[in-house]
ZAVEXVO-685558 format. One record per atom (N, C-alpha, C, O): x, z, y. Coordinates in steps of 0.1 Angstrom, whole numbers, plus 5000, padded with zeros to 4 digits. Each point is the difference from the previous one (the first is absolute). Last residue first. Layout:
XZY...
***
This chain:
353433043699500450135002498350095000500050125002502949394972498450085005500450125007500850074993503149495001499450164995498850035004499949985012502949554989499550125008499150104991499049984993504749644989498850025006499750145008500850095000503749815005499449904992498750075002499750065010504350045013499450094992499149934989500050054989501949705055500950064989499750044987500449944990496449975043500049894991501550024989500149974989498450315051499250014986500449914991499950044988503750075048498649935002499450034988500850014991502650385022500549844996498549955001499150084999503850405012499249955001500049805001500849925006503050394971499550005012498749904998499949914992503050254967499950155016499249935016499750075009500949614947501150085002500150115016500750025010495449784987500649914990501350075006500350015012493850104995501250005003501449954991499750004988494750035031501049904991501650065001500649955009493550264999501349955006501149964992500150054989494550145015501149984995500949955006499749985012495750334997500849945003501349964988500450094993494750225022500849934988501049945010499850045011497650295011499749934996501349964995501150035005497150475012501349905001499049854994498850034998498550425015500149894992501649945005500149995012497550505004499949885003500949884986500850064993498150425007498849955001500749875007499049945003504550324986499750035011498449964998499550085009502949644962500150065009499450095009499349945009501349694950498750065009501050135002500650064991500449424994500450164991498950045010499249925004501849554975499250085009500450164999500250044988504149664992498950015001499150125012500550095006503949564986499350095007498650064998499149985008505849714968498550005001499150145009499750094992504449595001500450095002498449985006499449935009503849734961498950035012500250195001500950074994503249674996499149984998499050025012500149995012504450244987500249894993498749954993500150014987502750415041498449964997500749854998501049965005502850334983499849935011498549984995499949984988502950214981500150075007498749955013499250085004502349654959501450025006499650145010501050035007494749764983501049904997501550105009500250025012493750084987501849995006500749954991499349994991494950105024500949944991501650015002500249985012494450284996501249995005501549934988500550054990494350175026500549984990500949905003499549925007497550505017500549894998500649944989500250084992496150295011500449905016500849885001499649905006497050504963500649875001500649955013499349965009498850534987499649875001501149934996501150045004498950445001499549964987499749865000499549974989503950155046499050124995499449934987500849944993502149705016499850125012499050075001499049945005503749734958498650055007500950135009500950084999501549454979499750115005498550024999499149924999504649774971498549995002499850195006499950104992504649534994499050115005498749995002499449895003504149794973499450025006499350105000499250024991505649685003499050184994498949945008500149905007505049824978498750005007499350164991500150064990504349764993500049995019498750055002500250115006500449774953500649885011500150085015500149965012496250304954501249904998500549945009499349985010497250335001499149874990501649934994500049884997498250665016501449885002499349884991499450004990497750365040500049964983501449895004500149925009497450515020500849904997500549944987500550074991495950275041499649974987501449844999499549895002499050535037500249884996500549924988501149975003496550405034500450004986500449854999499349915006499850475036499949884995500749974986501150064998496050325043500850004986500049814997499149925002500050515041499949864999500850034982500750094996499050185041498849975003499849894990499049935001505750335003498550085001498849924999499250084995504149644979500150055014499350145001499450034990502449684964499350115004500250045019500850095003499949504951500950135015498450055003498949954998503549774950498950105014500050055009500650115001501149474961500150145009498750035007499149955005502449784942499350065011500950115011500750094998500149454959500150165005499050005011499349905004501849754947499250085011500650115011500650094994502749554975498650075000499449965013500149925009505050124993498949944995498850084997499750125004505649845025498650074997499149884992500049885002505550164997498849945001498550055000499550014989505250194995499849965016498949935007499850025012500650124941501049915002499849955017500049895005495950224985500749954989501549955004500349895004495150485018500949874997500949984987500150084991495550155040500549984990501349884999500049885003496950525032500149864992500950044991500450114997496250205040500649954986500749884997499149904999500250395047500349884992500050034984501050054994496750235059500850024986500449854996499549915007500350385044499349874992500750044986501050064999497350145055500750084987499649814993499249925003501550225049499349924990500950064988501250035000498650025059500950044987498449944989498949995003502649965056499349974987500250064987501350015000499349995062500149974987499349994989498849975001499549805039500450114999500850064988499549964990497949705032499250054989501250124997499650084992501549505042498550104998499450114990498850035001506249865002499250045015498350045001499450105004504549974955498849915002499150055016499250095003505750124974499349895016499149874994500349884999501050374962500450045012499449925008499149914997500150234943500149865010500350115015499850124999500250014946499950045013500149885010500849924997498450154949500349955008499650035015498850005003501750204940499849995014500749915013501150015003498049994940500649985010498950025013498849955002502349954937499150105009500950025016501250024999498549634946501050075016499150055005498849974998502349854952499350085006500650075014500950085002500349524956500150035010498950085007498949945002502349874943498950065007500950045018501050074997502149574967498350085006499450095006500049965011504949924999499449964989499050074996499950125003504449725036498950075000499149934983500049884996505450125015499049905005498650094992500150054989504850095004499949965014498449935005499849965012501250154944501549925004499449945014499849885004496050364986500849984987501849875004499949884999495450565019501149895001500949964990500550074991494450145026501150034989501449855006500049895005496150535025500249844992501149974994501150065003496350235038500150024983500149894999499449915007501250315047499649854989500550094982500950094998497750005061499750124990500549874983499149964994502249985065498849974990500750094987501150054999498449845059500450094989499550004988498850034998501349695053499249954986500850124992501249965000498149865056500950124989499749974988499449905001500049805042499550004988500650104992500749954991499549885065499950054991499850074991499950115004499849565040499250044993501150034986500449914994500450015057500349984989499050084991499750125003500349595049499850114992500549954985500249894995500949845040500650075003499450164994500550105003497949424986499550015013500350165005499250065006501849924948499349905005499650065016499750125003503050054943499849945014499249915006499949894993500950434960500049885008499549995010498850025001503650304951499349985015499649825008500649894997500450554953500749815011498849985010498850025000503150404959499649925010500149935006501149965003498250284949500449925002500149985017499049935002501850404953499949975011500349905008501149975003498150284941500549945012499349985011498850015000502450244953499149995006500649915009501249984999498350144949500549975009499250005012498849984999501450064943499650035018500750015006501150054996499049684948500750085016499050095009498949974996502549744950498950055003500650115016500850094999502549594983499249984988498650135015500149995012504249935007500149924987499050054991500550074990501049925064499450044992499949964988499849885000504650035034498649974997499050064988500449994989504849975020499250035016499049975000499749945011502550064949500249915003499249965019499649915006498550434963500649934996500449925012499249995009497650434983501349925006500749964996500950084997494150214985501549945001500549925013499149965007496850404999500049874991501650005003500650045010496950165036500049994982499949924993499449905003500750105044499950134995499750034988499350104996503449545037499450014989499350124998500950085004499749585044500850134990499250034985498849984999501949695052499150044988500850044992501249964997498349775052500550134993498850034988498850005000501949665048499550034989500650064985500749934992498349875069500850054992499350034986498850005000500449755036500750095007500850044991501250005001496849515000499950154991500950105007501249975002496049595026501150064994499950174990499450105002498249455031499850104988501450004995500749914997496749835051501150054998499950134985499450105003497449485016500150165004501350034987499949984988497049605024501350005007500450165003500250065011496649724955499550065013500650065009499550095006502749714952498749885005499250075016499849935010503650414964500249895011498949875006499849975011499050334963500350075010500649895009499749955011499350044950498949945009500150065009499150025007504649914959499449915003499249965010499949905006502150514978500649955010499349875000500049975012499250254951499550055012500549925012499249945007502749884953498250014998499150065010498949965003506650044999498949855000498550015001499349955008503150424985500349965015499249905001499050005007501150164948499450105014500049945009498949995005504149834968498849904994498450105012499149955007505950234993499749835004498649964997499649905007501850534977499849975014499549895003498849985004499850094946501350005011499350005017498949965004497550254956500549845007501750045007500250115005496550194979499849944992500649885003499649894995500450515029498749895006500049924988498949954999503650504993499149995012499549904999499050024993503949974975499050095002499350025011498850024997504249665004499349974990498950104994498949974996504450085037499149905003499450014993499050065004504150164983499550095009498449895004498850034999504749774979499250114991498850085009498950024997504649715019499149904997499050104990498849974998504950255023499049955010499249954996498950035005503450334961500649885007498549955010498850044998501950504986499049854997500549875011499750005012502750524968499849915014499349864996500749914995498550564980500149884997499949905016499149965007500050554967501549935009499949864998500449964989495750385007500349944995501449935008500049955011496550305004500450094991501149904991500550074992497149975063500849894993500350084984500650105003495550105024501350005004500449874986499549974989495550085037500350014995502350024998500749955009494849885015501450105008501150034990501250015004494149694984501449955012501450065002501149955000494850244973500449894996501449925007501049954996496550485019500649984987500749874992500950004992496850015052501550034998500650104987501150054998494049725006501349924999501650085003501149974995494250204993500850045001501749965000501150054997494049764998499750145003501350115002499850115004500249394989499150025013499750175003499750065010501649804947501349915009499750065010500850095003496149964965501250105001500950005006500750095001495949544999499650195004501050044996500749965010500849644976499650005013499750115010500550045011499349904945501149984999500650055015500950075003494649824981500650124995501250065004500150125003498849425004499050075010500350154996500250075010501049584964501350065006499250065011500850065008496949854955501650114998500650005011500950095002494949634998499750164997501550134999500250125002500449375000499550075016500150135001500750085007499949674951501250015007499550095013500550115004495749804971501050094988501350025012500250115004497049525004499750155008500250124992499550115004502049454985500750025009499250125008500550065010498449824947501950054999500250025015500950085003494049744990500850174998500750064998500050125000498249485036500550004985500550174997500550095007497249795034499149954987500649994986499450004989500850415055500749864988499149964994499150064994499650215047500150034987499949854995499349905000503350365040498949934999499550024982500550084992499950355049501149874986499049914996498850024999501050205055499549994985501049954989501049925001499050145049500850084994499650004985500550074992496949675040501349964996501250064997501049945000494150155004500749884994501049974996500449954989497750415040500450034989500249884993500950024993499749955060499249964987500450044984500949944994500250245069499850044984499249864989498750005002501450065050501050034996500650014987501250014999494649655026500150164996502150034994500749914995498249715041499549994987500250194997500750085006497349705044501250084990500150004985499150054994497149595027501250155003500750024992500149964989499449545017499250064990500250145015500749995011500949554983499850055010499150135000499250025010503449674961498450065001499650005013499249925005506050104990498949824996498449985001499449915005502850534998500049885013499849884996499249925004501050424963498949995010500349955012499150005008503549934962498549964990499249985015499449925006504950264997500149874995498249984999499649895004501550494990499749965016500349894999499149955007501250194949499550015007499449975016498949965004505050024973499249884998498650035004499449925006503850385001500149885011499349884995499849895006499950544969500450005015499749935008499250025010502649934947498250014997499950005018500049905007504350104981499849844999498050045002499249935005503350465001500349965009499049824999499349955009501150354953498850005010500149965014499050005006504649894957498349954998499050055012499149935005506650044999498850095000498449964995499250015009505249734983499350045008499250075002498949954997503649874960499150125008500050055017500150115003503449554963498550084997499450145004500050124997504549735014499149935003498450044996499150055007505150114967499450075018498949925006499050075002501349824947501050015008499350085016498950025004499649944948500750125005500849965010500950075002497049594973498650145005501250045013500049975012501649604988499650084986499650145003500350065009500149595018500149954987500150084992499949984988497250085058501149974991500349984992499150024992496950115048501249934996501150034987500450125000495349945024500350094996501150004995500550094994496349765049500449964989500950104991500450095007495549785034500950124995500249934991499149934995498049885034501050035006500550134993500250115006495749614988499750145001501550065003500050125001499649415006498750065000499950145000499450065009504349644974499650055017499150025003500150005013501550154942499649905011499850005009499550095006504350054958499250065010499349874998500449904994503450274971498949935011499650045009500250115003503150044955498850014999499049905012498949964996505849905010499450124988499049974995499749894995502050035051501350004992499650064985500750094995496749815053500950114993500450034985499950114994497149585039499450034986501550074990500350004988497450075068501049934988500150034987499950114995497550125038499849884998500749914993499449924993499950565033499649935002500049854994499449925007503750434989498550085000499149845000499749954989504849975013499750114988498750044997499550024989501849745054499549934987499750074991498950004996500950255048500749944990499249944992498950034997498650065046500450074988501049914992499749884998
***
């Protein structure tokens, strides 16, 4: 099985190598985020039961299509809206997607970027392209388009309150199969002299190709965030949604560069997760989840500018 599936701590959100799915990226909305969740449930699963040596795990755990329930109530206020946000999305996305261009506005490249992933090319390449390459597999953007469907133009760019929609694809190679990532996204959000400004609301379908074992894929996901002057702050949340599977993830900007996430997969706690510049940067905390009737167990791990590093980097050790 590909890395993707299987293990690498993918460029983002994480993985462990333990339950071998990560959700990757720096910022909600980028393509990256979302591997198929029930594909990652899937295989963590049989994952289990061959380690077990258990039977067949059952096909189905209502578990983990569950919502979790927040301990803080601004941020299950955010969930509750964009979960809303989300059913409407999911009930009739090519309303949202197909949508026609109404607005004349040729949107310069770094713009386009900027609504779609929240980031330049360059800084995409780097942040994804990092573990791809560490696991000697070939990532590239095929391509990426985005158009206004309302709100002013200014200056080949949105100027004060927009929609829009965009398209993202990029692919990657390995051992002469290519795996790729479609990403179509649904975006609300205000702009100010070219640079994004508070409330950000994204809704998106993601299609995946030649997954040898698992076959294709498609995944609905939402984003709230926030920024300042180009700069995300605060709190935000995303959500994807597989057929079999739901994950939330709860990101706080700590300043300097640094966020920390804190996921659950279906209603449980799973991981909590440090970055610097985009890149895991800390510990990277695993918690017990239950599965299928079988148990994952805790685990931590160190990591220091995107790559796995000795504990003693990280300073003290964490309880999992």
């Amino acid at each position: 099985m590909p890395d993707y599936y299987a293990g690498a701590p993918y460029y983002g959100y994480g993985a462990s190598p333990m339950t071998g799915y990560g959700y990757g990226s720096y910022g909600y909305g980028s393509s990256v985020v979302g591997l198929a969740a029930g594909a990652m449930a899937v295989g963590m699963a049989s994952e289990m039961a061959t380690a077990d040596g258990a039977s067949p795990v059952p096909s189905e755990d209502p578990r983990l299509a569950q919502r979790p329930s927040l301990p803080d109530p601004t941020n299950a206020k955010l969930e509750s809206k964009l979960s809303e946000r989300l059913s409407a999305f999911r009930g009739s996305p090519g309303y949202f997607l197909n949508a026609d261009t109404t607005v004349e506005c040729p949107l310069a490249e770094d713009i386009k970027w900027q609504i779609s992933e929240q980031m330049s090319k360059q800084e995409y390449i780097r942040t994804v392209g990092k573990t791809f390459r560490a696991s000697n597999m070939d990532f590239r953007v095929e391509s990426l388009d985005a158009s206004l469907l309302d709100g002013n133009c200014m200056n080949n760019a949105p100027e004060g309150p927009f929609t829009a929609k965009s398209r993202i694809v990029w692919s990657s190679t390995s051992g002469g199969t290519t795996f790729r990532m479609i990403t179509n996204r649904h975006v609300e959000g205000t702009m100010k002299n070219g640079q994004l400004n508070g409330e950000l609301i994204m809704t998106a379908r993601q299609d995946s190709t030649e997954s040898e074992e698992l076959g294709p894929a498609s995944s609905v996901n939402g984003v709230i965030d926030y920024y300042q002057e180009g700069e995300a702050t605060g709190t935000g949340v995303f959500v994807q949604d597989a057929q079999i599977s739901r994950s939330t993830i709860i990101r706080e900007q700590l300043g300097d560069g640094r966020r920390q996430d804190t996921q659950y997969f279906g209603d449980q706690l799973h991981q909590e997760i440090s970055y610097k510049d985009g890149l895991q940067h800390g510990w990277m905390i695993t918690h017990p989840i239950t599965m299928y009737g079988s148990q994952a167990e805790g685990s931590r791990s160190c990591y220091q500018n995107g790559t796995a590093a000795p504990d003693t980097a990280c300073g003290s050790a964490p309880t999992t």
